[in-house]
N, CA and C of each residue as an Amber inpcrd file, in Angstrom:
protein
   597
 -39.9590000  66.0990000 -30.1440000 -38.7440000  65.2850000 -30.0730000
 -38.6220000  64.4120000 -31.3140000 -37.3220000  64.3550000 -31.8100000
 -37.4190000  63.6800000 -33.0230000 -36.9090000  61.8060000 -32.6350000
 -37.4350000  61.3340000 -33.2220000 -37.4640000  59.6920000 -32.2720000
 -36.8560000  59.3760000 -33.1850000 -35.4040000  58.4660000 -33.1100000
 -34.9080000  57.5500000 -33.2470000 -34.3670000  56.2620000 -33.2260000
 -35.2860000  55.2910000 -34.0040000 -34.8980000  53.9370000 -33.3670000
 -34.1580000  53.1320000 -33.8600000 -33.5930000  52.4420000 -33.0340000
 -32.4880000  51.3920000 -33.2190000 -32.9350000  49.6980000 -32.9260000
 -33.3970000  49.0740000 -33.6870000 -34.2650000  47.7260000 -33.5630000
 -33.0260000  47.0080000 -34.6260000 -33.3300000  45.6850000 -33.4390000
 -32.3090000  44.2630000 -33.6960000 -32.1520000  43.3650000 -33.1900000
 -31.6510000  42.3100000 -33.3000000 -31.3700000  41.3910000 -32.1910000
 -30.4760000  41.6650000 -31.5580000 -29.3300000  41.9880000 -31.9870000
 -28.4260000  42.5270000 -30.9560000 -27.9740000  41.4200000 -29.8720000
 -27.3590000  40.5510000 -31.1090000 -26.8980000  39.1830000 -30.3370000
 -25.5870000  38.7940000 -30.3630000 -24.6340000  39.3200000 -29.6450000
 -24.8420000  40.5500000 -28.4840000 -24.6620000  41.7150000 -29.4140000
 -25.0650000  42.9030000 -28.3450000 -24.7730000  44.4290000 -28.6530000
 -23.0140000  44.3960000 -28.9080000 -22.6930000  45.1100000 -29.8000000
 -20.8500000  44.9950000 -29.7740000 -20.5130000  46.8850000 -30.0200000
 -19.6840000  47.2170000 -30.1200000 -19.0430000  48.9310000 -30.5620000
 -19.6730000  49.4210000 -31.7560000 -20.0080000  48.1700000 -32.3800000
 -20.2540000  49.1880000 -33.9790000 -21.6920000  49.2060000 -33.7640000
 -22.3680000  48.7350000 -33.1220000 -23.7780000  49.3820000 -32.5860000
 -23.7540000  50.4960000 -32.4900000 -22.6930000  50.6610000 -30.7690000
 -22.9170000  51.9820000 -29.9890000 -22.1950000  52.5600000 -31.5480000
 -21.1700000  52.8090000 -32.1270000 -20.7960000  54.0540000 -32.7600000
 -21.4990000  54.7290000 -33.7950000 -22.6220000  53.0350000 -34.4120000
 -23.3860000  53.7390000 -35.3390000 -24.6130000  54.4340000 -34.7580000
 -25.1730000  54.6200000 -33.5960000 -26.2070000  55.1750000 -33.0950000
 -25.3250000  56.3320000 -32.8270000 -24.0880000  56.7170000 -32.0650000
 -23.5530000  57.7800000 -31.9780000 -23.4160000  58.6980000 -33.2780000
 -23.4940000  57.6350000 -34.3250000 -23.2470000  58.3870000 -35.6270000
 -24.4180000  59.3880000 -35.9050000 -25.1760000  59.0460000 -36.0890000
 -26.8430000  59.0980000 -36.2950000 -27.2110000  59.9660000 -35.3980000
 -27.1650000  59.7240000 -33.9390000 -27.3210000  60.8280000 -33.2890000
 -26.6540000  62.1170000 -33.3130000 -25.4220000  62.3940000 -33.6590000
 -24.5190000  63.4550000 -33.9310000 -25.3190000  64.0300000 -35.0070000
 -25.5320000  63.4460000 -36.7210000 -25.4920000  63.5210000 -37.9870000
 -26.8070000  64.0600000 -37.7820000 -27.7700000  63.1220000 -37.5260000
 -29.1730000  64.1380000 -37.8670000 -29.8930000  64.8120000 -35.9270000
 -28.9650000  64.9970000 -35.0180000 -28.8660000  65.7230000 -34.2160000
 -30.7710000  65.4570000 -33.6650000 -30.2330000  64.4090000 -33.7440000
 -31.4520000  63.7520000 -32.8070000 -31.7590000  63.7850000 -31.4380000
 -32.6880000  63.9590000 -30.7220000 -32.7250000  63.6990000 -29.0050000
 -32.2400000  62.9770000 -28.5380000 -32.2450000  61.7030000 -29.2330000
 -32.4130000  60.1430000 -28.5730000 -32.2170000  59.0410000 -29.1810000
 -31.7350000  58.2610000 -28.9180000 -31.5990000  57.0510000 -29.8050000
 -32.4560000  56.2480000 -28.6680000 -33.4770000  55.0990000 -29.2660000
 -33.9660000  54.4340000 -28.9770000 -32.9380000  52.5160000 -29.2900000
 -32.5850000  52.3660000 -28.6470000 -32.4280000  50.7740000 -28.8690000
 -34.1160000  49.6370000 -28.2190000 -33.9510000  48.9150000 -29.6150000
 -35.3470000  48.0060000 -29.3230000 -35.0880000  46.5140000 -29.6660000
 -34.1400000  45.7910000 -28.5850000 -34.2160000  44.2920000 -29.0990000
 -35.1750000  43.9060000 -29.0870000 -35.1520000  42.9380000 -30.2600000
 -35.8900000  41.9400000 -30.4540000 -36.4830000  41.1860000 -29.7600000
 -37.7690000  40.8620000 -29.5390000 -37.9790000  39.4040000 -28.1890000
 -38.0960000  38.6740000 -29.3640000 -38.6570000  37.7720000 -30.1450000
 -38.6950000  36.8240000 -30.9660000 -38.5190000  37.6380000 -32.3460000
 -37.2260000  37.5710000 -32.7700000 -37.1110000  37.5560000 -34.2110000
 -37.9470000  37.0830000 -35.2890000 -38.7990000  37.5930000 -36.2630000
 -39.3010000  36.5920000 -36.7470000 -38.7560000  36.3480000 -38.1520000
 -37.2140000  36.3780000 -38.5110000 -36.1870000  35.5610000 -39.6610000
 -35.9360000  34.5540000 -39.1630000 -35.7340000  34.7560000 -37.2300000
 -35.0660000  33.3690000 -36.8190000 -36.0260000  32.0170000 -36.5440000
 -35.5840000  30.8170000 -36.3960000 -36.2410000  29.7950000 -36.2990000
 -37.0370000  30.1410000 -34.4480000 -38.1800000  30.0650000 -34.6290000
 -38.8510000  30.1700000 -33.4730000 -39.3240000  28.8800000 -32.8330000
 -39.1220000  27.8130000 -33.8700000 -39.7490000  26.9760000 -32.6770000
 -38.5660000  26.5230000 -31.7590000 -37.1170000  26.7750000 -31.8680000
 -36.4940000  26.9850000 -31.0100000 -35.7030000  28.1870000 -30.1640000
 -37.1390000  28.6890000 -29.8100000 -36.9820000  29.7820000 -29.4450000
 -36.2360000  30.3830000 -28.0180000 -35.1760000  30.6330000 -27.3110000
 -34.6440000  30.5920000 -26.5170000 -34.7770000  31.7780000 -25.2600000
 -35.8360000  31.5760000 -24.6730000 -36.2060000  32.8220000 -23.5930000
 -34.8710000  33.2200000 -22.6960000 -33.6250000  32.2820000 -22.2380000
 -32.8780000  33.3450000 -21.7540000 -31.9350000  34.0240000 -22.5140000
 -31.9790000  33.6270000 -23.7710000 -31.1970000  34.0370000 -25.2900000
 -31.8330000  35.8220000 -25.2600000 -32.8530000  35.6340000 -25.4750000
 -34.1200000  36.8980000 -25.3080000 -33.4750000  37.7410000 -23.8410000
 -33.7790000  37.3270000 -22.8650000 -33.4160000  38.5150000 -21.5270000
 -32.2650000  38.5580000 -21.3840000 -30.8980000  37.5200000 -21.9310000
 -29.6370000  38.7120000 -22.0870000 -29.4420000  39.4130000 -23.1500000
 -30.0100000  39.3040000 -24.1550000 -29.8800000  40.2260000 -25.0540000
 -30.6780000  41.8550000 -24.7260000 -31.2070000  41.5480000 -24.1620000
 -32.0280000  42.9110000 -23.4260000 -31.1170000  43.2000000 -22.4150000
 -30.7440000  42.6690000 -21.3160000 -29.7940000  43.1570000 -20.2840000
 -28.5830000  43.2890000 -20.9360000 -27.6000000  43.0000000 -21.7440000
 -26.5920000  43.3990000 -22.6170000 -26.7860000  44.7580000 -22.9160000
 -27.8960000  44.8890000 -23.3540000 -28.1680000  46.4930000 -24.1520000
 -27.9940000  47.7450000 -23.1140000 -28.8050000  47.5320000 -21.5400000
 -29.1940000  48.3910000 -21.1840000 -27.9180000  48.2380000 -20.6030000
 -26.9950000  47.6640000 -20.3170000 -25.9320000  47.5860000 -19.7670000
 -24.6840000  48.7570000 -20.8100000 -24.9070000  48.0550000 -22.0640000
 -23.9520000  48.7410000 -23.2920000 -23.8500000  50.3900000 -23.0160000
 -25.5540000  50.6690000 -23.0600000 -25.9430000  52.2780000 -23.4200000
 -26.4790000  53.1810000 -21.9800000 -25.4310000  52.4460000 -20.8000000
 -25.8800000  52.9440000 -19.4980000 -25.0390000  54.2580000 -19.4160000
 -24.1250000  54.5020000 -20.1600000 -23.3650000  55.6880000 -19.7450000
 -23.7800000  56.7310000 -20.5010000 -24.6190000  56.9320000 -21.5110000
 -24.8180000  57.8560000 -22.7860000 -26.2240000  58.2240000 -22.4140000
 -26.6210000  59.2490000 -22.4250000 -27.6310000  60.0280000 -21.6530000
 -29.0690000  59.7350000 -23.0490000 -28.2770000  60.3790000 -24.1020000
 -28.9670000  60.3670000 -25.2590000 -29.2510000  59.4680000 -25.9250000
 -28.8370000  57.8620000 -25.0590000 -29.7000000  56.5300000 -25.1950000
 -30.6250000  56.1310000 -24.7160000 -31.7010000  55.0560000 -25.0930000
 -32.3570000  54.7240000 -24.3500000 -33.1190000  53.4060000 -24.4560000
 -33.5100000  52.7770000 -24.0530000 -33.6340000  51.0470000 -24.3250000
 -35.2750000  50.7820000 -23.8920000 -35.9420000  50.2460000 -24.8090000
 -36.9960000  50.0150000 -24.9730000 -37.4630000  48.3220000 -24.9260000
 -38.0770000  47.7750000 -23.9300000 -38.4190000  46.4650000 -24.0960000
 -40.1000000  45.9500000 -24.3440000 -40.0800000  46.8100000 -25.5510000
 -41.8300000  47.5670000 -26.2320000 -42.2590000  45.9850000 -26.2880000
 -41.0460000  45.1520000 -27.2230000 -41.4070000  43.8230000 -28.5010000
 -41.3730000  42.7740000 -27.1620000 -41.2100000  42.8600000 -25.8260000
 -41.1700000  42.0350000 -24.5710000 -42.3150000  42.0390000 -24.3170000
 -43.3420000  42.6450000 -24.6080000 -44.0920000  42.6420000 -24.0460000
 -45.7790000  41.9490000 -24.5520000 -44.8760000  41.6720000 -26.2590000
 -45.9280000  40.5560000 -26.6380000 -45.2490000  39.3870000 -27.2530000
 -46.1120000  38.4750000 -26.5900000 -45.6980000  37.0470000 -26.7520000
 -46.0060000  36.6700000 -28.1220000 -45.0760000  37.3180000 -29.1040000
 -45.4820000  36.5390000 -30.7090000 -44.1240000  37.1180000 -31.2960000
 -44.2970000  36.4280000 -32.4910000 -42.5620000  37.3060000 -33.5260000
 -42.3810000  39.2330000 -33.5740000 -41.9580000  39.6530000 -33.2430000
 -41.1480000  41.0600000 -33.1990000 -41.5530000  41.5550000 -34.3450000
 -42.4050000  41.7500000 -34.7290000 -42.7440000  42.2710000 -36.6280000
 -42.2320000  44.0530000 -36.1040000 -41.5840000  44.2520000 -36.8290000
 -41.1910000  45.7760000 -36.7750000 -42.7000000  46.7690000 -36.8340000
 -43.7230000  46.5490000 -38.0130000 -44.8890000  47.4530000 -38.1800000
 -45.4650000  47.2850000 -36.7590000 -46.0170000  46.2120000 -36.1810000
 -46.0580000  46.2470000 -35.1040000 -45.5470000  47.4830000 -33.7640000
 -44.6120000  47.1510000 -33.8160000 -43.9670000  47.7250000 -32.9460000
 -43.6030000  49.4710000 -33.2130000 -43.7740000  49.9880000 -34.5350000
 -43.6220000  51.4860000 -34.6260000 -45.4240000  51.3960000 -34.5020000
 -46.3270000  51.1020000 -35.1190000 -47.6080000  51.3190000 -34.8050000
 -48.1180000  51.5310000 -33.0490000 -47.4990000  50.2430000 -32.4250000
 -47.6660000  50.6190000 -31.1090000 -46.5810000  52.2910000 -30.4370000
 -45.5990000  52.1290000 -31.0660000 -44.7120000  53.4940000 -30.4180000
 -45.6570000  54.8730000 -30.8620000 -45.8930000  54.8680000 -32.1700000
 -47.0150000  55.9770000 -32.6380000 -47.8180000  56.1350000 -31.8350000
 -49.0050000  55.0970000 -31.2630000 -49.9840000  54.8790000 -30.7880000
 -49.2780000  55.7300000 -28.7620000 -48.5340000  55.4060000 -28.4920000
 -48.0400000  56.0490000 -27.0990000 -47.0800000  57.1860000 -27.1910000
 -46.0580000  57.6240000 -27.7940000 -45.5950000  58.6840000 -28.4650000
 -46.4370000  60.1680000 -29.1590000 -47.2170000  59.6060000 -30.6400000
 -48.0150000  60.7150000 -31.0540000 -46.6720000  61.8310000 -31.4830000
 -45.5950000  60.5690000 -31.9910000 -44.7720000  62.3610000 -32.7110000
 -45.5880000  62.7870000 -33.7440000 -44.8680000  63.9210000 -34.4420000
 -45.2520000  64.8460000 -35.0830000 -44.7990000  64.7670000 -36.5320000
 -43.5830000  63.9190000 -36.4290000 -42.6830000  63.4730000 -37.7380000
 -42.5720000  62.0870000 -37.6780000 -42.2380000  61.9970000 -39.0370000
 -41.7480000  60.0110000 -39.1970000 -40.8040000  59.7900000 -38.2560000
 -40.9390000  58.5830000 -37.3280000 -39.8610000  58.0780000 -36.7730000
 -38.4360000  57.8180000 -37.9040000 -37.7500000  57.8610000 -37.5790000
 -36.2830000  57.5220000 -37.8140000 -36.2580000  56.6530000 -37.6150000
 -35.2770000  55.3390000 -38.8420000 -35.3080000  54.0540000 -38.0800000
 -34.1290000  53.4960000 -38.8200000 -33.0510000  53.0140000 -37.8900000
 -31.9140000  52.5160000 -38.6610000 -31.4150000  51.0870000 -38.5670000
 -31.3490000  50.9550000 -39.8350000 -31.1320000  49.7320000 -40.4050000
 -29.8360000  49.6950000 -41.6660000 -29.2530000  48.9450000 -41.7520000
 -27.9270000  48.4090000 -42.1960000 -28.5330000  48.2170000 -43.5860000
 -28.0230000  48.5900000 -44.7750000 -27.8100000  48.3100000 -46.6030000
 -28.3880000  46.5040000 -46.3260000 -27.4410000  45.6980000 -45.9060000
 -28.1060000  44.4350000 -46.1080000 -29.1000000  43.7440000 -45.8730000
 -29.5310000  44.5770000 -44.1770000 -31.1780000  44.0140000 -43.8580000
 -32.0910000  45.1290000 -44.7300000 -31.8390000  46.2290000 -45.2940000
 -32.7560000  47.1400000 -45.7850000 -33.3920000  46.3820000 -47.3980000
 -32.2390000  45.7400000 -47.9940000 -32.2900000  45.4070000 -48.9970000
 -33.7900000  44.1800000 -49.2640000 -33.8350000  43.8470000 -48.1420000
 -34.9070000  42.7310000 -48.2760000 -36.0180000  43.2860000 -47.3190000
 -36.2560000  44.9360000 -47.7690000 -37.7740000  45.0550000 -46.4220000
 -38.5090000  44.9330000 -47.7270000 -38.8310000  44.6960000 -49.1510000
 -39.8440000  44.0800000 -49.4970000 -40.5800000  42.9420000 -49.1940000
 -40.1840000  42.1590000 -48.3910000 -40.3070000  40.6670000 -47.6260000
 -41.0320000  40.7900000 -46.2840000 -41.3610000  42.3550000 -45.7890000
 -41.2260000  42.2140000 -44.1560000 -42.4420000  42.0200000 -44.0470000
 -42.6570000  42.0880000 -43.1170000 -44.2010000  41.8590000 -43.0590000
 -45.1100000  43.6970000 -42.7030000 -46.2010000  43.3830000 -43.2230000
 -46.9860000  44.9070000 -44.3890000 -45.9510000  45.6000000 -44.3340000
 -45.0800000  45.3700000 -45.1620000 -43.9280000  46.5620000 -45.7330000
 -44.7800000  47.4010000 -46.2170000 -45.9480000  47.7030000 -47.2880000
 -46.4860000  48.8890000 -47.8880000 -47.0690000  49.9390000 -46.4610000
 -47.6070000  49.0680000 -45.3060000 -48.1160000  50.0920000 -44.7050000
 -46.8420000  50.4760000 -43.9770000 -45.9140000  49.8900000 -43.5670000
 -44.9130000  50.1680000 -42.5850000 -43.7120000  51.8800000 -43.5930000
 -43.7980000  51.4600000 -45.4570000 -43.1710000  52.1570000 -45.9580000
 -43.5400000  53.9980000 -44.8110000 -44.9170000  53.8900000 -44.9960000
 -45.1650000  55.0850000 -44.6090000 -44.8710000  55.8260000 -43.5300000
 -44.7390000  55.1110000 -42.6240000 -44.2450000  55.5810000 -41.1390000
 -43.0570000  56.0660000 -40.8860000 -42.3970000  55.1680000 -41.6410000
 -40.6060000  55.5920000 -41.3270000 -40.2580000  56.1010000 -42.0070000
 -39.1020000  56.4930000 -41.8280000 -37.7620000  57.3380000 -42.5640000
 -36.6570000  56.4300000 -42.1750000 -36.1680000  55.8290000 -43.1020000
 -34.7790000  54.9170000 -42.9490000 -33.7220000  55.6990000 -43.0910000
 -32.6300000  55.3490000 -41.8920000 -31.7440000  56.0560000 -42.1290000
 -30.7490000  54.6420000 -42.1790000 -30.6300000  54.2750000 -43.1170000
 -29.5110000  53.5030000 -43.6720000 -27.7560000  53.2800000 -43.8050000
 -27.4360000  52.5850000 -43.0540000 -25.8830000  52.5060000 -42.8350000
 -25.4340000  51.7490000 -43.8030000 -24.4210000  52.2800000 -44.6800000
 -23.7500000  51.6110000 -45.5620000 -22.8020000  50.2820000 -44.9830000
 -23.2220000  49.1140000 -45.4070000 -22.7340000  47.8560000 -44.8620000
 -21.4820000  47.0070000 -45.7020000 -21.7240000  47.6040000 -47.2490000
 -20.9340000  46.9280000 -48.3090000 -19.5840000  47.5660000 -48.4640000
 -18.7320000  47.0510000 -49.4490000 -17.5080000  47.9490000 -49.7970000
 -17.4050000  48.4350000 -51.0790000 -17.7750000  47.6060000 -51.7140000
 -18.4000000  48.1490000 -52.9930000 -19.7810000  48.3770000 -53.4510000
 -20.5970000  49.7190000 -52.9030000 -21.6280000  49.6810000 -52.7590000
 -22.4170000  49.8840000 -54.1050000 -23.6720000  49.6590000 -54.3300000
 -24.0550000  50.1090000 -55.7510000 -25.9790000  50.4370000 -54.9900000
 -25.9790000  51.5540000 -55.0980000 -27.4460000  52.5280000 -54.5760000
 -28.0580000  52.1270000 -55.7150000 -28.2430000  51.3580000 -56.6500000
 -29.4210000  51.6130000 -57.9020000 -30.4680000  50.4840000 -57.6050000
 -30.5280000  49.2740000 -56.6460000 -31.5500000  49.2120000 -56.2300000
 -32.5310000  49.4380000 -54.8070000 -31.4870000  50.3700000 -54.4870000
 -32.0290000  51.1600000 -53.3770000 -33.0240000  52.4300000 -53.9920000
 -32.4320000  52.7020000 -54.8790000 -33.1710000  54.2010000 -55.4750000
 -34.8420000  53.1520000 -56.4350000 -34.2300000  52.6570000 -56.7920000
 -35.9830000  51.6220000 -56.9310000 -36.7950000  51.7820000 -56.0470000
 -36.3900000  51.3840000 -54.3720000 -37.1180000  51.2730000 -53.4710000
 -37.8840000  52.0830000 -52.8290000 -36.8320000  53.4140000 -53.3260000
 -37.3000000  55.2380000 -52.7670000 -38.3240000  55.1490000 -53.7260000
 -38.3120000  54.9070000 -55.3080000 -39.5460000  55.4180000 -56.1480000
 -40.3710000  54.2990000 -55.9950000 -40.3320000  53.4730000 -55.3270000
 -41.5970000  52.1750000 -54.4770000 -42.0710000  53.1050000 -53.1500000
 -41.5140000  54.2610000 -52.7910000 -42.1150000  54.7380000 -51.8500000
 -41.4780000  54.4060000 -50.1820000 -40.4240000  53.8330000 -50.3310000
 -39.3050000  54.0120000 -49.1290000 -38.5900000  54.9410000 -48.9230000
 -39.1210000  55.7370000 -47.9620000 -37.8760000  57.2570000 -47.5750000
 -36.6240000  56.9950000 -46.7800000 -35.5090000  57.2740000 -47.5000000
 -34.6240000  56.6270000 -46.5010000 -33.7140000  58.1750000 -47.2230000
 -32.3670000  58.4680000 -45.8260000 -31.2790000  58.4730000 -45.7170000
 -30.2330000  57.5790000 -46.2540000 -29.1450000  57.7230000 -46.7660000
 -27.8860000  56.9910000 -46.9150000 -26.2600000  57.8250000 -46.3730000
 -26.1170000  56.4940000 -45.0640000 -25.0680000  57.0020000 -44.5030000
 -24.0540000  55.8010000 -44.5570000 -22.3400000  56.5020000 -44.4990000
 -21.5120000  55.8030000 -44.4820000 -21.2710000  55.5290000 -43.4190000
 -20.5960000  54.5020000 -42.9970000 -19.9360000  54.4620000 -41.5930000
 -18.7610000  54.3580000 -41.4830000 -18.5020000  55.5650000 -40.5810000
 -16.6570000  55.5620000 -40.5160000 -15.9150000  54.8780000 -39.5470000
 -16.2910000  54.1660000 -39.8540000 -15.9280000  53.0850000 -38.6920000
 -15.7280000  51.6400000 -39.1260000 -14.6020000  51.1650000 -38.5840000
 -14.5090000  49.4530000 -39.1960000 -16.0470000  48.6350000 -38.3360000
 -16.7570000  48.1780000 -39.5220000 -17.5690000  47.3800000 -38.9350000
 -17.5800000  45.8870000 -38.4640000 -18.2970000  45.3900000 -37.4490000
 -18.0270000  43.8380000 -37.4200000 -20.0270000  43.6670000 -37.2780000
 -19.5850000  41.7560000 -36.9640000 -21.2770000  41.5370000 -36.9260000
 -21.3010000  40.8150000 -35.2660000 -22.6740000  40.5330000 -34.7350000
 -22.3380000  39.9980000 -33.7780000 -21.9540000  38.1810000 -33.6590000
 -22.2160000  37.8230000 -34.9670000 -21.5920000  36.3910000 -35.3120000
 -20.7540000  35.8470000 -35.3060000 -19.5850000  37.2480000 -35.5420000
 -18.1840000  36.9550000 -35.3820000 -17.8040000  37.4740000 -34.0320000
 -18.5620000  38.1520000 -33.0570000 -18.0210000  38.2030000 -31.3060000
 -18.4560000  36.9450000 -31.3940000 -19.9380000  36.2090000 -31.4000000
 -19.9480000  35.3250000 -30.9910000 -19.0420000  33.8400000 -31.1330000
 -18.8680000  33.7450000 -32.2160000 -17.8910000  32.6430000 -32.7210000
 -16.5010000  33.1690000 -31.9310000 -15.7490000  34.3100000 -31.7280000
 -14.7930000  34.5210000 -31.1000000 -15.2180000  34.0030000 -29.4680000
 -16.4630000  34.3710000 -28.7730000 -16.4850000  33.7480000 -27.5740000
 -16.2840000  32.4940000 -27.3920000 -17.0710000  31.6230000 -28.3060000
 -16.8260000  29.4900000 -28.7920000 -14.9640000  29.5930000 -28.9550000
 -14.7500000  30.1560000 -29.1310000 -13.3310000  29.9880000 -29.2960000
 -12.6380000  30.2830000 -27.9990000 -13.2520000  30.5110000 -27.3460000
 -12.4560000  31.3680000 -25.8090000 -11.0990000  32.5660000 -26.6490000
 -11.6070000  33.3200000 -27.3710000 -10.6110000  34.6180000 -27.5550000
 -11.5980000  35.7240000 -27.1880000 -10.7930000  36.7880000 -26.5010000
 -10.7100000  37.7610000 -25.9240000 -11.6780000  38.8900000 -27.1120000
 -13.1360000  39.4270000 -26.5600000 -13.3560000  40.2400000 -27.1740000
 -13.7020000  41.7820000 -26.5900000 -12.9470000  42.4110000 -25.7720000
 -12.9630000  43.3240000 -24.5950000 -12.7050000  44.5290000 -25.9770000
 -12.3640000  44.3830000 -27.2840000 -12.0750000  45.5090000 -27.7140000
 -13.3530000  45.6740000 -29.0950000 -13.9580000  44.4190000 -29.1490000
 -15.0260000  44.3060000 -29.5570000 -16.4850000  44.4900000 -29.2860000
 -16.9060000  44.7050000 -28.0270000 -18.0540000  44.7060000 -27.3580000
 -17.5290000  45.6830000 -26.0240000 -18.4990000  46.6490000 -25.5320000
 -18.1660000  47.1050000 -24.3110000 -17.8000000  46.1410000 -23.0380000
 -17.1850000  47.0900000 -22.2790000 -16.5410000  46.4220000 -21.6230000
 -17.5840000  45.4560000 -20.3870000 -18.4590000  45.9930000 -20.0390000
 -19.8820000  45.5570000 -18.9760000 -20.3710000  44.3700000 -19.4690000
 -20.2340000  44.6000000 -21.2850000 -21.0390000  43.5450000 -21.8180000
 -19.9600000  42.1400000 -21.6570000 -18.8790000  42.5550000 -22.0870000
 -18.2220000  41.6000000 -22.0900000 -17.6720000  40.6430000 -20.8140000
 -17.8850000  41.5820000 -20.4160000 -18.5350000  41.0850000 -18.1260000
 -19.3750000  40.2540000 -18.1180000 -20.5360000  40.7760000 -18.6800000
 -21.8320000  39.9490000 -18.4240000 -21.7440000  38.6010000 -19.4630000
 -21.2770000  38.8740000 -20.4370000 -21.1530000  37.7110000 -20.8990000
 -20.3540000  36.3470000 -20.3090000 -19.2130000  36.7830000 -19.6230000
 -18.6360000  35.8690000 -19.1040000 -18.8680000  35.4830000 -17.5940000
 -19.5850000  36.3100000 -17.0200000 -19.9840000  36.2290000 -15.5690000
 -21.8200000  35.0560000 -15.8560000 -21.9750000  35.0720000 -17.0830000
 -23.4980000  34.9340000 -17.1560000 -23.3620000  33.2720000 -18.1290000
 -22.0680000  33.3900000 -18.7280000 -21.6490000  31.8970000 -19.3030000
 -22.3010000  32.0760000 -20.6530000 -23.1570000  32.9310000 -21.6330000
 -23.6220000  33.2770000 -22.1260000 -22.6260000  32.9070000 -23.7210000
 -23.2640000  32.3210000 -24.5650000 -22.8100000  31.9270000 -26.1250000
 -22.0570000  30.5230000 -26.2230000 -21.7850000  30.2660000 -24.8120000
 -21.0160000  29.0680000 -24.6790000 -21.3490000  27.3040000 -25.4630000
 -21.4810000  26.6700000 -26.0410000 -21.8420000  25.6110000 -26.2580000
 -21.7890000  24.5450000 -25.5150000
């Protein structure tokens, strides 16, 4: 099975999630898409770290990708109490999995741009295969192609699709405007049934 993962915070999950995993799954005709929120981010400030911030962002997900067979939601990074380090977390999937090929792992042009920073990026280079979603509008690949001859294997895909972030659902929720065409529809249930982003 060829494993594909989808790791983020996913605060909240919104459409251009689901369409870019639909993308990915179509394009390199994958089994599965894996979604893997985050339990503790470790970009974000942790000492205010927000545990029910953490379990709706996990129940959002499994809610988002309940209708799509060829999804599937993983709460691997729940299950240890420290920052979400990505190497981590494909080392443990290796370790219970045992594929046969590099995991697949997709990540957006702007967070890709700074995995020299991540934590053991050299050992983590090896494991994956990035399959990379074009995030910019005017894109320029020449220090991405640095990163391939640093020994990062990645894919480069466009997305045909208008993208958004989840900063701007969220700031649209603080505003009380309507985001039912922005986020699935369950999610956008749970968000308002759950009071969730509210200040």
């Amino acid at each position: 099975m060829t494993e594909c993962i989808y790791a983020g915070s996913f605060n909240p999950i919104h459409n251009a999630h689901i369409e870019a995993a639909k993308y990915v799954h179509e394009k390199l005709n994958c089994e599965r898409v894996v979604f893997i929120p985050a339990f503790k981010p470790p970009h974000k400030d942790l000492k205010n770290f927000d545990m029910d911030n953490a379990i709706h962002r996990l129940n959002m997900v499994e809610l988002a990708i309940k209708d799509y067979p060829f999804f599937d939601v993983s709460a691997i990074e729940y299950t240890r109490n420290k920052p979400s380090y990505t190497y981590d977390t494909i080392v443990q999937i290796y370790d219970i999995l045992k594929p046969k090929e590099k995991i697949n792992f997709i990540i957006g042009t702007d967070a890709f741009i700074q995995i020299r920073s991540w934590y053991k990026t050299d050992d983590l280079k090896s494991l994956i295969h990035f399959i990379l979603l074009k995030r910019e509008n005017n894109f320029d690949e020449s220090p991405f192609i640095e990163l391939k001859k640093q020994g990062y294997d990645y894919t480069l895909m466009d997305l045909p699709f208008c993208d958004i972030s989840s900063s701007e659902v969220r700031e649209k929720i603080r505003q009380n405007k309507d985001i039912c065409d922005i986020v699935p529809l369950k999610v956008a249930e749970y968000i308002k049934q759950n009071n969730v982003y509210k200040i």
